[in-house]
C-alpha positions in Angstrom: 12.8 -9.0 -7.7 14.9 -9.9 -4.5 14.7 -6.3 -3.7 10.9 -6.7 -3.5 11.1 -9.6 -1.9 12.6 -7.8 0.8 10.3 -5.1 0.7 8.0 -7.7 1.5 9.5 -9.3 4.3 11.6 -6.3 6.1 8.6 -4.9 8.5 5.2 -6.1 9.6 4.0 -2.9 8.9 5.7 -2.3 5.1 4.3 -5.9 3.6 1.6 -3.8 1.4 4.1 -2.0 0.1 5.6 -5.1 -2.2 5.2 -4.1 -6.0 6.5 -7.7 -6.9 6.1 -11.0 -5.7 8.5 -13.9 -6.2 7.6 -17.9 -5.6 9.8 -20.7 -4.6 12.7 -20.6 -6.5 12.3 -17.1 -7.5 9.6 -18.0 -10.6 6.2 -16.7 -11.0 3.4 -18.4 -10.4 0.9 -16.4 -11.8 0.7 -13.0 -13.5 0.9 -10.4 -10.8 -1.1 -8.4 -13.3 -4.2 -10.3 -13.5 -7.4 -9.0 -12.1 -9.1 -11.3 -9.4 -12.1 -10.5 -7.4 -11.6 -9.7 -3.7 -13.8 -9.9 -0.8 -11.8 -10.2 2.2 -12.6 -9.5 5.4 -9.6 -8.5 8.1 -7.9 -11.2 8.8 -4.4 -12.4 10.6 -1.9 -11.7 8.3 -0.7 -15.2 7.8 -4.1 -16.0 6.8 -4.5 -13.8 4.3 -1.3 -14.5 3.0 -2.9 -18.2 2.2 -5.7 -16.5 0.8 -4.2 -14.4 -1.5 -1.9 -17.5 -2.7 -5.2 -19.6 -3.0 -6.9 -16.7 -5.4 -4.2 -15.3 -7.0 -1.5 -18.7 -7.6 1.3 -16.7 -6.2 3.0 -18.2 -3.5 4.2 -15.4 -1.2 6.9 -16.2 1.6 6.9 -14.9 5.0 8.5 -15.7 8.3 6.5 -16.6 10.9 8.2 -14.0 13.3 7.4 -11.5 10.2 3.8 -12.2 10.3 3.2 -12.7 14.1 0.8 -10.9 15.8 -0.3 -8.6 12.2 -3.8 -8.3 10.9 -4.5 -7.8 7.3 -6.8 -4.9 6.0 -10.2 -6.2 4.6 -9.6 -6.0 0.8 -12.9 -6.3 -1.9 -13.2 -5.6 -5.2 -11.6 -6.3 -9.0 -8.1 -5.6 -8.8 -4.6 -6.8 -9.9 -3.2 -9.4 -8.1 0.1 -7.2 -7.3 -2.6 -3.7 -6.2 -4.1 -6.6 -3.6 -0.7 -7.3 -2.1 
């Protein structure tokens, strides 16, 4: 799981690429599993990152220098919470 954590964090450009997600203290939130229904447009990466967390209850972290000056693709449909990421 810290391996995908890092995954997550290593590159702007690499952040989709994140199979798993870890919360605070390395606990799930939420199944990564679960469906949700998207419809997001692109937005600022840090944005979306609150987004996703707000849909899905998984608390992704991120460095502010990570996310800095990245925009998220615009993401719609029914799909798993850990496909969205």
């Amino acid at each position: 799981m810290i391996d995908s954590l890092k995954n997550l964090l290593c590159t702007k450009r690499n952040w989709l690429g994140a199979s798993t997600l870890l919360a605070l203290g390395g606990k799930l939130l939420a199944d990564p599993t679960a469906v949700h229904n998207f419809d997001q447009s692109e937005l600022p990466l840090s944005e979306a990152i609150s987004a996703y967390s707000e849909k899905t209850g998984i608390e992704v972290l991120a460095s502010s220098d990570a996310v800095k000056g990245v925009t998220a693709p615009a993401i719609s449909g029914s799909i798993s919470a850990e496909e969205a990421i």
